[in-house]
Z-matrix of the N, CA and C atoms (Angstrom, degrees):
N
C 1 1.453
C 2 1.535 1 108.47
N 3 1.227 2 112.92 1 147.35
C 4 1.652 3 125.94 2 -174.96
C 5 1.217 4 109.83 3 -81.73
N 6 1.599 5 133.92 4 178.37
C 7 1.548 6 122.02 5 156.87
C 8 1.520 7 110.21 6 -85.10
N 9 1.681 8 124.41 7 -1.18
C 10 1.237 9 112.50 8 143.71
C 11 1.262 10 156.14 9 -113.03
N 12 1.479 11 109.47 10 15.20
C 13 1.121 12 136.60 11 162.87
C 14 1.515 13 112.31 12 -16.72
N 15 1.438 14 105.71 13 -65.11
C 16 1.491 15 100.47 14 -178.13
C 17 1.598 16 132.24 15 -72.67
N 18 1.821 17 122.15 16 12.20
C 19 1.403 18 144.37 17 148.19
C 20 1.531 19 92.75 18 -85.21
N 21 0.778 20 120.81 19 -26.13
C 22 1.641 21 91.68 20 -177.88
C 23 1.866 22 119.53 21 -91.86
N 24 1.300 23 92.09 22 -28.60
C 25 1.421 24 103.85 23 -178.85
C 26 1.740 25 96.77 24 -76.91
N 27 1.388 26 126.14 25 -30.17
C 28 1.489 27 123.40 26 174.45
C 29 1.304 28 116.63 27 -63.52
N 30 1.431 29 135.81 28 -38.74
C 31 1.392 30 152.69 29 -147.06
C 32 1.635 31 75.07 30 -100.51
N 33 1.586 32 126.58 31 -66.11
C 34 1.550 33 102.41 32 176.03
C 35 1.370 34 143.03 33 -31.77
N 36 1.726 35 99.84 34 -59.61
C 37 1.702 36 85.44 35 178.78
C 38 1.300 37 105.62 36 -97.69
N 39 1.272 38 123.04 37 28.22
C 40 1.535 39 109.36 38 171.34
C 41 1.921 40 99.31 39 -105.38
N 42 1.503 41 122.04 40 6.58
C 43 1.711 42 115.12 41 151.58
C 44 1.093 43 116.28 42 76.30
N 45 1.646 44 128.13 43 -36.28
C 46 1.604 45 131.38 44 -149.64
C 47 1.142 46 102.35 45 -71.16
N 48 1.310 47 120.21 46 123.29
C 49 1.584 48 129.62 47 142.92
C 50 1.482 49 108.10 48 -9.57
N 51 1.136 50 138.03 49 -80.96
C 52 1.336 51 152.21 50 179.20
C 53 1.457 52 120.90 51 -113.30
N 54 1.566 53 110.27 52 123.12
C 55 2.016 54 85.96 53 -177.73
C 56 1.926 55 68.15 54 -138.78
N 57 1.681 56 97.28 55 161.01
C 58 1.229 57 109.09 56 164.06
C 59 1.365 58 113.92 57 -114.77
N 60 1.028 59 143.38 58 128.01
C 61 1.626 60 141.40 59 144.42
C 62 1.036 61 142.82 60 -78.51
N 63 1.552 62 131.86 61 114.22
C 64 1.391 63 114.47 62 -176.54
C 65 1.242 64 118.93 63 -72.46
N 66 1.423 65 130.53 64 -171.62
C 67 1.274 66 134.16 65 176.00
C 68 1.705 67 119.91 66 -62.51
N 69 1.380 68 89.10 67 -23.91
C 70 1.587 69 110.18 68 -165.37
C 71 1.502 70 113.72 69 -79.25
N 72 1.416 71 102.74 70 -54.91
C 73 1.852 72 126.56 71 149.45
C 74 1.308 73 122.62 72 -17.37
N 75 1.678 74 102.19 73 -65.54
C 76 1.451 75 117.33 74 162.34
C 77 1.005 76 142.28 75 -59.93
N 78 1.115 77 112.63 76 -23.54
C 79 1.352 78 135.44 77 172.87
C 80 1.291 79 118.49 78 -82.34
N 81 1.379 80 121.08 79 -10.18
C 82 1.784 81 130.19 80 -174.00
C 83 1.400 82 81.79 81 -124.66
N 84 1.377 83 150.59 82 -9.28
C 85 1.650 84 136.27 83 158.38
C 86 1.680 85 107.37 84 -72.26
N 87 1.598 86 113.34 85 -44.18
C 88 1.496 87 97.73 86 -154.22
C 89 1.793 88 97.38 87 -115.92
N 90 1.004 89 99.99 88 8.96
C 91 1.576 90 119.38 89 173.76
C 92 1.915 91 103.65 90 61.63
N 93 1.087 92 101.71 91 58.00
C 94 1.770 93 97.32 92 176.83
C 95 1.906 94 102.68 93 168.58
N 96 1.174 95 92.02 94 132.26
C 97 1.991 96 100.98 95 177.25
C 98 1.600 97 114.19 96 -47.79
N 99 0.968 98 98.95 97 108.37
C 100 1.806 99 110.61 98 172.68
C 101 1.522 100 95.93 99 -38.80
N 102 1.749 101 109.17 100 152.01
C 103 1.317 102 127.97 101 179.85
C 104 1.426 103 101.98 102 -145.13
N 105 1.700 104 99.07 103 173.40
C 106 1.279 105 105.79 104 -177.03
C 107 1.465 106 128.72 105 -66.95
N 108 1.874 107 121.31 106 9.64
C 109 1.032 108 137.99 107 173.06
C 110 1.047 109 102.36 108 -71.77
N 111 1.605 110 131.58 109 -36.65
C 112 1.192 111 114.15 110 -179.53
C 113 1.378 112 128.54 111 -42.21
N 114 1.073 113 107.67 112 -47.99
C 115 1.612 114 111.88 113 -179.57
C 116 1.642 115 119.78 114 -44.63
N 117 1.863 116 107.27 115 -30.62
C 118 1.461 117 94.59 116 164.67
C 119 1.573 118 126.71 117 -101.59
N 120 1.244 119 102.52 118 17.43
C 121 1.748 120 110.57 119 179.13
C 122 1.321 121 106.82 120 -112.93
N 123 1.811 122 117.59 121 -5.80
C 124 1.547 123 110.70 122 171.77
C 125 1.352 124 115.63 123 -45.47
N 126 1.298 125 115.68 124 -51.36
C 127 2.003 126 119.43 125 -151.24
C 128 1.867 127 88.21 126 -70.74
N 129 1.385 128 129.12 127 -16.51
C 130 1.478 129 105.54 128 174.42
C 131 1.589 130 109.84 129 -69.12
N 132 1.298 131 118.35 130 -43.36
C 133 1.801 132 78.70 131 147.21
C 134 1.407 133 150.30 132 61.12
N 135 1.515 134 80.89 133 -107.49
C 136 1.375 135 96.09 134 -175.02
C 137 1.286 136 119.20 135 -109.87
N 138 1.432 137 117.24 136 26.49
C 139 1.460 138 122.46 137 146.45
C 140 1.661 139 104.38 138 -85.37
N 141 0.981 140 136.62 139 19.27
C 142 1.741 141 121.03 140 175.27
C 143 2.160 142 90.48 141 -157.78
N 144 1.347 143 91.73 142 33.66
C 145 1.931 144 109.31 143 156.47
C 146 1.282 145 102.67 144 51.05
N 147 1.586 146 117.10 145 51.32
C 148 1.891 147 125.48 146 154.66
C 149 1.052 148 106.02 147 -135.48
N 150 1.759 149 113.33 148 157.51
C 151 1.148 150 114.32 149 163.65
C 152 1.693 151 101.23 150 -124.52
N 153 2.002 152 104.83 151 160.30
C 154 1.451 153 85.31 152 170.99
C 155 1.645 154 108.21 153 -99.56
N 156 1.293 155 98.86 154 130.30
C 157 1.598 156 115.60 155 -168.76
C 158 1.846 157 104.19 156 -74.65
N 159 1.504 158 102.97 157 -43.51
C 160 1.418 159 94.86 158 -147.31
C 161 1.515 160 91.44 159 -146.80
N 162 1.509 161 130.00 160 128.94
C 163 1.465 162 128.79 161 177.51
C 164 1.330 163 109.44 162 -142.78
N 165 1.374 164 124.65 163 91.65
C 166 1.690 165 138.17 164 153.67
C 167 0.893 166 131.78 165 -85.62
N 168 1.247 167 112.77 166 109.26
C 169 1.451 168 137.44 167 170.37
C 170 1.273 169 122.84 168 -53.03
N 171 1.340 170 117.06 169 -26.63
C 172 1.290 171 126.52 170 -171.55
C 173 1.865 172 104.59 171 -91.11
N 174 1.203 173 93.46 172 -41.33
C 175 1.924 174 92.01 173 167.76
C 176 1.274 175 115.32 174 -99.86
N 177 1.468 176 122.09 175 9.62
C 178 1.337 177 110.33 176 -178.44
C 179 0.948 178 137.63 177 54.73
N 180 1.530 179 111.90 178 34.61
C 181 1.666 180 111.06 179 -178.86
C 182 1.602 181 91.38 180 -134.63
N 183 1.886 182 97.69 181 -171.35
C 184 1.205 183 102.75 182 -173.69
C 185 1.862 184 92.67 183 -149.36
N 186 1.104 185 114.32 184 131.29
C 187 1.223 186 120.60 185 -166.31
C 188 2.412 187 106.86 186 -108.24
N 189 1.320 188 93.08 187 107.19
C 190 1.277 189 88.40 188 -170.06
C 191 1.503 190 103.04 189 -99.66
N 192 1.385 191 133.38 190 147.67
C 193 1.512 192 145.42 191 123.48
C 194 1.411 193 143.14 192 -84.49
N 195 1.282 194 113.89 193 136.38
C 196 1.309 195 116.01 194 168.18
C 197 1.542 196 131.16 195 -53.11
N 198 1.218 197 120.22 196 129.66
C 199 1.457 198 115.47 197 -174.60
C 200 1.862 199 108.75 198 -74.72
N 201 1.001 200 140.65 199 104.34
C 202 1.376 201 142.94 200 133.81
C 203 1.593 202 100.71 201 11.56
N 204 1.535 203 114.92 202 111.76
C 205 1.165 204 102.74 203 156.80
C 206 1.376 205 119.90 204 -112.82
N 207 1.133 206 139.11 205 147.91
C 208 1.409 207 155.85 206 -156.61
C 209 1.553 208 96.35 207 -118.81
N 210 2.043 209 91.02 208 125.04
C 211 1.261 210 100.01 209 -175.74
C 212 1.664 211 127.03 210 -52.40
């Protein structure tokens, strides 16, 4: 298991088309302040059907989507 495993397994059963998270959010999912690692643990992802769409620093959030699945 990753140190973000448990955002990804959240963004799973929580389904939404689109959910945003703040930094703060995230931080009470994976129990510790997001870092600049994120950027290389985003694309896991999309083994549990999200992508990260959108990441501001300046608002502190992180804007996720659902991957399209093809029949």
């Amino acid at each position: 298991m990753n140190k973000y495993e448990p955002l990804w397994k959240y963004l799973q059963v929580d389904g939404s088309n689109t959910l945003t998270l703040d930094f703060e959010q995230i931080k009470n999912i994976i129990g510790f302040d997001i870092d600049h690692s994120f950027l290389n643990y985003k694309k896991e992802a999309g083994q549990f059907g999200y992508q990260v769409k959108k990441i501001s620093l300046k608002e502190k959030l992180i804007i996720f989507s659902k991957l399209i699945q093809k029949p």
